[in-house]
DSSP file (Angstrom, degrees, kcal/mol; ACC not computed):
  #  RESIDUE AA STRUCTURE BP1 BP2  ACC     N-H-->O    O-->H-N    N-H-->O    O-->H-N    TCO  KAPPA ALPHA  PHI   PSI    X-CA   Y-CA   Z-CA
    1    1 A X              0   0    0      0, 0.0     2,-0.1     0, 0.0     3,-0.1   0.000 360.0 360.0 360.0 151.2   79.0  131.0   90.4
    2    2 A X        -     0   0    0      1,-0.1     2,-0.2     3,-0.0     3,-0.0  -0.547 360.0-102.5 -89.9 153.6   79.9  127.2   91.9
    3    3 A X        -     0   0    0     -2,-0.1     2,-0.3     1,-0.1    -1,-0.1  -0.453  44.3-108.5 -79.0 141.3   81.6  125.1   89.8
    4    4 A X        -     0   0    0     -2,-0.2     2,-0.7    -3,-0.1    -1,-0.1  -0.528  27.9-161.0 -90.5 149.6   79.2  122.7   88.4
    5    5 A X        +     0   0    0     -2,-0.3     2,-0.2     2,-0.0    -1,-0.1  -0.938  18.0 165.2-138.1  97.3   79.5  119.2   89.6
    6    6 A X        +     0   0    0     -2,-0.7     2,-0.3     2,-0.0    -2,-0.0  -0.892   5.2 171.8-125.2 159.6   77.7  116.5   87.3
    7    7 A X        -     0   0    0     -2,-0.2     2,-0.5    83,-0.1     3,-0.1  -0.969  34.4-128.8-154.8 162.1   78.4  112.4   87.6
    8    8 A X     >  +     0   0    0     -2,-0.3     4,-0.9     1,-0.2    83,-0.1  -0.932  29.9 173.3 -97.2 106.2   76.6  109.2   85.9
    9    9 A X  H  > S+     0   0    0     -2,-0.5     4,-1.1     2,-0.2     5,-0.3   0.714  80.5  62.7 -97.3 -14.1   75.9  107.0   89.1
   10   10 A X  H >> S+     0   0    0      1,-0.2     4,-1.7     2,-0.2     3,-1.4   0.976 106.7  44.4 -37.8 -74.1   74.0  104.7   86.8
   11   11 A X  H 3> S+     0   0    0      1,-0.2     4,-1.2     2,-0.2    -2,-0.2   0.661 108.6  51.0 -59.1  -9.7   77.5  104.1   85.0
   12   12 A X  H 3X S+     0   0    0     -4,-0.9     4,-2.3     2,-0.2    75,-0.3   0.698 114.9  46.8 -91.1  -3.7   79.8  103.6   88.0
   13   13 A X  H <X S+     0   0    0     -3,-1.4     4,-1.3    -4,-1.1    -2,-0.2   0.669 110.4  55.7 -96.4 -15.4   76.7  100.6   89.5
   14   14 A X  H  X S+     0   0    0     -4,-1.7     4,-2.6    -5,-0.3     3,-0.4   0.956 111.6  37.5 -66.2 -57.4   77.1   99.5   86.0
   15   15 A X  H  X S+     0   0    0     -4,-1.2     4,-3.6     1,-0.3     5,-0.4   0.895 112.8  60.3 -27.7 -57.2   81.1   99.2   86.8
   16   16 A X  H  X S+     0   0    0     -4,-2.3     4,-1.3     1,-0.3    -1,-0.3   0.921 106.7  43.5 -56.0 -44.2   80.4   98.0   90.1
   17   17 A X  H  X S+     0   0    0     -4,-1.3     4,-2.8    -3,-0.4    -2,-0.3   0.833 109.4  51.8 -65.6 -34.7   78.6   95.1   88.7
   18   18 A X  H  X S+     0   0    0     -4,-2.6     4,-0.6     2,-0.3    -1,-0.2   0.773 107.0  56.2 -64.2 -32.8   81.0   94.0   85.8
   19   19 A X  H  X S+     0   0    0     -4,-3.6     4,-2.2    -5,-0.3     3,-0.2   0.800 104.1  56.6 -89.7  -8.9   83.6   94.0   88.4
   20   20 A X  H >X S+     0   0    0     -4,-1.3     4,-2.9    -5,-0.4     3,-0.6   0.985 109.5  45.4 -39.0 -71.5   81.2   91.5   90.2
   21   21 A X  H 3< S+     0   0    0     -4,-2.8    -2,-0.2     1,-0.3    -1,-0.2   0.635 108.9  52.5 -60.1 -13.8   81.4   89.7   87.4
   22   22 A X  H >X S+     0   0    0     -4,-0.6     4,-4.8    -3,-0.2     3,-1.3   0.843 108.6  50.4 -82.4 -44.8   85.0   90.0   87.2
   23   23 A X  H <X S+     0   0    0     -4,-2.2     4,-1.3    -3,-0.6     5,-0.3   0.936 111.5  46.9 -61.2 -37.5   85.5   88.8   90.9
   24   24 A X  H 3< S+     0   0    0     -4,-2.9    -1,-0.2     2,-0.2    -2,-0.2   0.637 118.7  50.9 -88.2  10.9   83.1   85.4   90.3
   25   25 A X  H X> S+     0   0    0     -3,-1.3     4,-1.8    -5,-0.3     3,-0.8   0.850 110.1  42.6 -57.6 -77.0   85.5   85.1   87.0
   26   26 A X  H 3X S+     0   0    0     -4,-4.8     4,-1.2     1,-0.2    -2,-0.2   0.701 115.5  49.1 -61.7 -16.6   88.7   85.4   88.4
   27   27 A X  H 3< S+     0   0    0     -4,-1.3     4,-0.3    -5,-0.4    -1,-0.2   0.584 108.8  52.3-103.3  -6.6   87.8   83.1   91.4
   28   28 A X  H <> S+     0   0    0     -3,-0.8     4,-4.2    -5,-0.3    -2,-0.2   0.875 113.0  46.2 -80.8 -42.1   86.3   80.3   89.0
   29   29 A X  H  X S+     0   0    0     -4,-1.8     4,-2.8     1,-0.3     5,-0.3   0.956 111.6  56.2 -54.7 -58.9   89.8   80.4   86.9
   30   30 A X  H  < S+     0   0    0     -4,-1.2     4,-0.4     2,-0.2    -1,-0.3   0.668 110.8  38.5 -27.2 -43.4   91.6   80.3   90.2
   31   31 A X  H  > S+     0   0    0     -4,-0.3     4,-2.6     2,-0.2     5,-0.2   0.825 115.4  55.8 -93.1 -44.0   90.0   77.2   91.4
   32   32 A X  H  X S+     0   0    0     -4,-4.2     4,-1.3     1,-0.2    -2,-0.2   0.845 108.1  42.2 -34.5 -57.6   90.2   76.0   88.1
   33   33 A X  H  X S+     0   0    0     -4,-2.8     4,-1.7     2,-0.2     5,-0.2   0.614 118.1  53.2 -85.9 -17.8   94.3   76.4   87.6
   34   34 A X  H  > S+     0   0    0     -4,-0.4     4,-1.7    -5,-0.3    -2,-0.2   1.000 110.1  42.7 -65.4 -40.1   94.7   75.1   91.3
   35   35 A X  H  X S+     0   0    0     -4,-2.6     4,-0.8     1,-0.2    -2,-0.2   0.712 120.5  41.2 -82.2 -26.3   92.8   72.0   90.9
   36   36 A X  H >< S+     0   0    0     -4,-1.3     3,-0.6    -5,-0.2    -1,-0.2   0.967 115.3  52.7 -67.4 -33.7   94.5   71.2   87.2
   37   37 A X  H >< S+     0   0    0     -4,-1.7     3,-3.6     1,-0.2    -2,-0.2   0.923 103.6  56.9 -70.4 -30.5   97.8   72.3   88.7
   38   38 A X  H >< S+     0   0    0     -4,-1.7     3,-2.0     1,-0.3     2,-0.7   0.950  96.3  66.1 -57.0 -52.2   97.1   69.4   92.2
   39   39 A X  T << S+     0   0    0     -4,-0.8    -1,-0.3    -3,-0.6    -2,-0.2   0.015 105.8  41.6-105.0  24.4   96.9   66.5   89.4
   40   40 A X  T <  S+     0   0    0     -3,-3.6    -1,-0.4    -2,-0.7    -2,-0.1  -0.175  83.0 102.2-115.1  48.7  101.0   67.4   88.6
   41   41 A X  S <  S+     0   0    0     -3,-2.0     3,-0.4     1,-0.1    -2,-0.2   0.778  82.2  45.4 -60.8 -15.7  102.0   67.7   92.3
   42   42 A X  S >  S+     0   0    0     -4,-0.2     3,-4.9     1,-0.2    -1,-0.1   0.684  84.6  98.1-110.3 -18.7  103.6   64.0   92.3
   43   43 A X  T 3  S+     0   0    0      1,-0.2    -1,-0.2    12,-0.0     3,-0.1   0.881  74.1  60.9 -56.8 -12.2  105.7   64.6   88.8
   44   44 A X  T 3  S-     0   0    0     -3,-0.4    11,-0.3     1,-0.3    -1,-0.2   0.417 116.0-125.5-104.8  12.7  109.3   65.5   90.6
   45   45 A X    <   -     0   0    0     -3,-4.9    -1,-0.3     2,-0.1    10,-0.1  -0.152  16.5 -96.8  96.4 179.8  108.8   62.1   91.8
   46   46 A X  S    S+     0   0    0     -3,-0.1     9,-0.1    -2,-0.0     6,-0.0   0.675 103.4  13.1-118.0 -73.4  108.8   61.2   96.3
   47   47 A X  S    S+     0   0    0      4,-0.1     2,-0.1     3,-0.1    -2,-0.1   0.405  93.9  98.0-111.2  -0.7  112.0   60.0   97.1
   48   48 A X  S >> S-     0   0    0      1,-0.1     3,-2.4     2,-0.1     4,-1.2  -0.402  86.4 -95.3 -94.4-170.3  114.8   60.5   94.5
   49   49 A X  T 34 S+     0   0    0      1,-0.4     4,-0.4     2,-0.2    -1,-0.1   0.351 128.9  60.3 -96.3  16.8  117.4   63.3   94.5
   50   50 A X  T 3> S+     0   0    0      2,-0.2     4,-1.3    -6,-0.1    -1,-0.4   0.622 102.7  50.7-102.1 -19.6  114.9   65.0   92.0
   51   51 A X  H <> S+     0   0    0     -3,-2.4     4,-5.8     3,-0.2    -2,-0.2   0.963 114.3  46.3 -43.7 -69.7  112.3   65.0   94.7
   52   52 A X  H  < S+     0   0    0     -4,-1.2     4,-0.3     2,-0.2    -2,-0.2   0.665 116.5  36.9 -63.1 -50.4  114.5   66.4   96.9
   53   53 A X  H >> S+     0   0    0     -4,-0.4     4,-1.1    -5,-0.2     3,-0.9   0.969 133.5  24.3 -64.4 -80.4  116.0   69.1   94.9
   54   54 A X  H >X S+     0   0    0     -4,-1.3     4,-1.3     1,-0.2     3,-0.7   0.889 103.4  76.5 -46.2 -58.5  112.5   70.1   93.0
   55   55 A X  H 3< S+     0   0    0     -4,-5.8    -1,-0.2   -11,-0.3     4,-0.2   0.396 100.1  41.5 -77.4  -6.9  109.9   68.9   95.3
   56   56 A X  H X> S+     0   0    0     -3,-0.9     4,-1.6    -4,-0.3     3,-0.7   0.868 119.0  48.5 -85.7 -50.4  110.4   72.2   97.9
   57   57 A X  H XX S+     0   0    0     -4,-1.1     4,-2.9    -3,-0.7     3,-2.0   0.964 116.6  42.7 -36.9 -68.4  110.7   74.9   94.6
   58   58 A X  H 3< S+     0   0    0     -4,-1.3     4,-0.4     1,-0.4    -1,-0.2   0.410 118.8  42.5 -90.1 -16.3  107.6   73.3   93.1
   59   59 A X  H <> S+     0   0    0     -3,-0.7     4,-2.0    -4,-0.2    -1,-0.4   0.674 114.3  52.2 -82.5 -37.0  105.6   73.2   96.5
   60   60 A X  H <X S+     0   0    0     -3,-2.0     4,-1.9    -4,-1.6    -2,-0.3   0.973 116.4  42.2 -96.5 -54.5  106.9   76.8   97.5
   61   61 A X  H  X S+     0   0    0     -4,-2.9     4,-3.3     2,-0.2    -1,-0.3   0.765 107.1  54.1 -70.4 -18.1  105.6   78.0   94.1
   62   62 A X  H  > S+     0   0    0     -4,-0.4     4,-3.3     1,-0.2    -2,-0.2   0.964 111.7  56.6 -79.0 -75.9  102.0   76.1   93.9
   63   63 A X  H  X S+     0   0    0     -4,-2.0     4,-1.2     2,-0.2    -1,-0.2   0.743 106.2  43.5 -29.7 -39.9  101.8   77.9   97.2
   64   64 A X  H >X S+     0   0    0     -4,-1.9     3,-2.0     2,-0.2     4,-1.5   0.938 111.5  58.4 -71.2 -81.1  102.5   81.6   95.7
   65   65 A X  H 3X S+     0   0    0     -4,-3.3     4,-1.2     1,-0.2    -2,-0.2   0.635 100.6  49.1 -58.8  -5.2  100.4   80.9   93.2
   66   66 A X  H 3X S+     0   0    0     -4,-3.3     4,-2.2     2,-0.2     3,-0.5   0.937 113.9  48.4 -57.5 -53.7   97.7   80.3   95.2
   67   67 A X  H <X S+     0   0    0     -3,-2.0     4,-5.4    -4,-1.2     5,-0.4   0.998 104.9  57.8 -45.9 -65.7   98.3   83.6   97.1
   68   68 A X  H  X S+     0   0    0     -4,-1.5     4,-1.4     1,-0.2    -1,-0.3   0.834 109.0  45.4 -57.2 -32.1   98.6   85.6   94.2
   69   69 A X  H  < S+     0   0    0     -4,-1.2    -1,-0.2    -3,-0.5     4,-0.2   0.828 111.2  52.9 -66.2 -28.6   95.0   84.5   92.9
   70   70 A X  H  X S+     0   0    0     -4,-2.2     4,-2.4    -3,-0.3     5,-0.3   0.728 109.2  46.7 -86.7 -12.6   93.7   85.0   95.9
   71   71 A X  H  X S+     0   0    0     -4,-5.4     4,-1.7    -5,-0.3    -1,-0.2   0.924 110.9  52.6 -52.8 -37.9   95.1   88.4   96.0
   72   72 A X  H  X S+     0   0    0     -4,-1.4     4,-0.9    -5,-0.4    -2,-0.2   0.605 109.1  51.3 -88.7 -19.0   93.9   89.1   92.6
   73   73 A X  H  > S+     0   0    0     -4,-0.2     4,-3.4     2,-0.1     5,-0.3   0.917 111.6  47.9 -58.1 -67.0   90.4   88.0   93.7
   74   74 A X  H  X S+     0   0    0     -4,-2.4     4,-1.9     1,-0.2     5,-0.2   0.856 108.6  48.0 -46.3 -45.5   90.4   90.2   96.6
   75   75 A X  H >X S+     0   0    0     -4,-1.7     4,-1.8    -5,-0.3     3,-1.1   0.996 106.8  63.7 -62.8 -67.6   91.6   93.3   95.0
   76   76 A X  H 3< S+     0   0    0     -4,-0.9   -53,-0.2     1,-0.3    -2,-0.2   0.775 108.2  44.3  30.7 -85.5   88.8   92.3   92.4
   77   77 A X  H >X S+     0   0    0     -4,-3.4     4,-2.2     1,-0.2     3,-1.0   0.795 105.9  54.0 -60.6 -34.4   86.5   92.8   95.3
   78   78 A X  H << S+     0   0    0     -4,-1.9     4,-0.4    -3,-1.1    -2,-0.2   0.610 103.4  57.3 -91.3 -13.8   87.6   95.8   96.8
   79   79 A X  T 3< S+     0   0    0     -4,-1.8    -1,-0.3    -5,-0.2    -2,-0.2   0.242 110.0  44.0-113.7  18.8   87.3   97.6   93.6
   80   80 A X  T <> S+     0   0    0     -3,-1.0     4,-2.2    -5,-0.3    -2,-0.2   0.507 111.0  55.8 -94.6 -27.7   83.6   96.8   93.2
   81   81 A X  H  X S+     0   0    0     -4,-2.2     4,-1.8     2,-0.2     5,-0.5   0.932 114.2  39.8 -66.9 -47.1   83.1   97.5   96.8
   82   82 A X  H  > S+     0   0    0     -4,-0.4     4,-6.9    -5,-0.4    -1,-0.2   0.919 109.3  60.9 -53.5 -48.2   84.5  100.8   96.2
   83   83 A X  H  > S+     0   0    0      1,-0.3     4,-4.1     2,-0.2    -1,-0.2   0.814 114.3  36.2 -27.2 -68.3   82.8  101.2   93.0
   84   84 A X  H  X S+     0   0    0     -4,-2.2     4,-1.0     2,-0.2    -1,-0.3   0.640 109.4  51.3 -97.0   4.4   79.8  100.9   94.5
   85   85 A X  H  X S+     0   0    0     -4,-1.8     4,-1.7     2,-0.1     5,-0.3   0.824 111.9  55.7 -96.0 -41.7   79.9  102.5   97.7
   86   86 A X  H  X S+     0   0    0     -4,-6.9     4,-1.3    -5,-0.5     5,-0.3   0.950 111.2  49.4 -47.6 -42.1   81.6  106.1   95.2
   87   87 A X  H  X S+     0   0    0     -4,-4.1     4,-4.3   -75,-0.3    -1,-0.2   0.985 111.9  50.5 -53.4 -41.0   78.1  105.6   93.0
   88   88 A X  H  X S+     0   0    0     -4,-1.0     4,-0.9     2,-0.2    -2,-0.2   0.859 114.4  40.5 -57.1 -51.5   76.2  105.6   96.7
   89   89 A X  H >X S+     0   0    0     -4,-1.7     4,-2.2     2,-0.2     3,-1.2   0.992 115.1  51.8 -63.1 -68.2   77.8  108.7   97.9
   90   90 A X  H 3X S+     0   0    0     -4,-1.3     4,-2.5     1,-0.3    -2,-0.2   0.882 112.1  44.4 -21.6 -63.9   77.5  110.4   94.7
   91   91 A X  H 3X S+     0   0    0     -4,-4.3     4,-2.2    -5,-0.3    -1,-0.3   0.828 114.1  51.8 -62.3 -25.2   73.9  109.8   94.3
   92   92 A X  H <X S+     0   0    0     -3,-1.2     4,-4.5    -4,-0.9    -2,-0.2   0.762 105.4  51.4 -34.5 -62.0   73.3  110.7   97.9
   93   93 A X  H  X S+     0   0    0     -4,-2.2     4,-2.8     2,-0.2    -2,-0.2   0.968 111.4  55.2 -67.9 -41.7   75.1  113.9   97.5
   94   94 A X  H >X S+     0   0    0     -4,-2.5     4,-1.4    -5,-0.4     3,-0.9   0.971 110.9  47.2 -45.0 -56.2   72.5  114.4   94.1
   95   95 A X  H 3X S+     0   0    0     -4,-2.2     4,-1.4     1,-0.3     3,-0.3   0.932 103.0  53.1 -84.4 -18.7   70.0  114.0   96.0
   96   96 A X  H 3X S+     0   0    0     -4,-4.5     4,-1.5     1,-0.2    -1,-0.3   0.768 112.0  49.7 -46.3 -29.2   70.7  116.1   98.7
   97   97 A X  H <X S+     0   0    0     -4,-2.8     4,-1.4    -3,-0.9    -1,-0.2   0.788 111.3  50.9 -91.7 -11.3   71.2  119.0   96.3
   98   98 A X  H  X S+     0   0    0     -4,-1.4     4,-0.5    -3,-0.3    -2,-0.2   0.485 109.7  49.9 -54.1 -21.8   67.9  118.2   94.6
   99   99 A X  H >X S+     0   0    0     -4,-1.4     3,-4.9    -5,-0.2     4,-1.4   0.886 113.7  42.5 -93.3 -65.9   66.1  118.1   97.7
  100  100 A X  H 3X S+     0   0    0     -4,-1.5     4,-1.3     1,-0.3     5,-0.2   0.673 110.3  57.4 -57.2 -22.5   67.4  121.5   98.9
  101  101 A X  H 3X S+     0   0    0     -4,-1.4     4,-1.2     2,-0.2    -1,-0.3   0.848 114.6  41.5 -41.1 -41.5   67.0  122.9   95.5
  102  102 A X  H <X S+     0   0    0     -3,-4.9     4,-0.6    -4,-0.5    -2,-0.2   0.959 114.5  47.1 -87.5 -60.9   63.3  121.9   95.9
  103  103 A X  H  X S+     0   0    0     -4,-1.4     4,-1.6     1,-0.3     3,-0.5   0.756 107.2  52.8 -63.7 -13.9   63.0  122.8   99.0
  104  104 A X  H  X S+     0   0    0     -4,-1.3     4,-3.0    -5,-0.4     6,-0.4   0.854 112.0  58.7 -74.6 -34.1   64.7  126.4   98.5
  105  105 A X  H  < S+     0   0    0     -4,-1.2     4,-0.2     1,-0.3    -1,-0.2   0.556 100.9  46.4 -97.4  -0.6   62.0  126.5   95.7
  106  106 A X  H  < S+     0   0    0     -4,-0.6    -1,-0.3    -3,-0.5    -2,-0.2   0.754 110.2  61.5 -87.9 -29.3   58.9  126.0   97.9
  107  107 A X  H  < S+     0   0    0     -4,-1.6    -2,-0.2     1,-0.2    -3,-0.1   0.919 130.8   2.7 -46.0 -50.8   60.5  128.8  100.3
  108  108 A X  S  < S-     0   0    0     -4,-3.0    -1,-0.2     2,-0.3    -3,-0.2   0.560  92.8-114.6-153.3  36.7   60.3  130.9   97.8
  109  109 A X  S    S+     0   0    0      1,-0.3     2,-0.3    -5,-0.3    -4,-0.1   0.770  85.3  79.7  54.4  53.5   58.7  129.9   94.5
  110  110 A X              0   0    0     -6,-0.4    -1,-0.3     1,-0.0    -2,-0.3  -0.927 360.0 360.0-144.8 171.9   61.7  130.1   92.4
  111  111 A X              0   0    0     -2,-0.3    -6,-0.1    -3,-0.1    -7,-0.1   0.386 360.0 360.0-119.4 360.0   64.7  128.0   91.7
């Protein structure tokens, strides 16, 4: 006998949707921490030898962390997208064996 093969595609489009919710989370927080973090760009000052020293670190990092949020957005995305395309095939494959179950069972009035 084949090994039986059962999945909840409800609960992985539930998944899919929470990590929806996770992507318009993480990208509010993101926008959030850039725009408090722009009101200190000026603090290491324009032209004294603390400018000069800090102001390339403190640019180079404002920069990262931009990247890195939007990475962490993206990834975000790509594991809802995923999420939801594994429920689609999964439910797909259900019904495909439902139909041909059904249909094996008008062929020949069993299941």
């Amino acid at each position: 006998m084949a090994e039986q093969f059962t999945a909840d595609t409800v609960a992985i489009r539930e998944a899919a949707r929470i990590q929806g919710q996770l992507t318009d989370l993480a990208g509010t927080c993101v926008r959030e921490f850039v725009s408090a973090a722009a009101r200190t760009a000026g603090w290491v000052g324009q032209d004294d030898s603390m400018a000069r020293e800090l102001g390339p670190r403190d640019e180079k990092e404002r920069h990262g962390t931009e990247e890195t949020g939007a990475s962490l957005m993206e990834a975000i995305i790509n594991m809802a997208g995923a999420l939801d395309v594994n429920g689609g095939v999964i439910q797909n494959a259900q019904d495909d064996a439902n139909e041909a179950i059904d249909d094996h069972a008008s062929k020949t009035g069993r299941h």
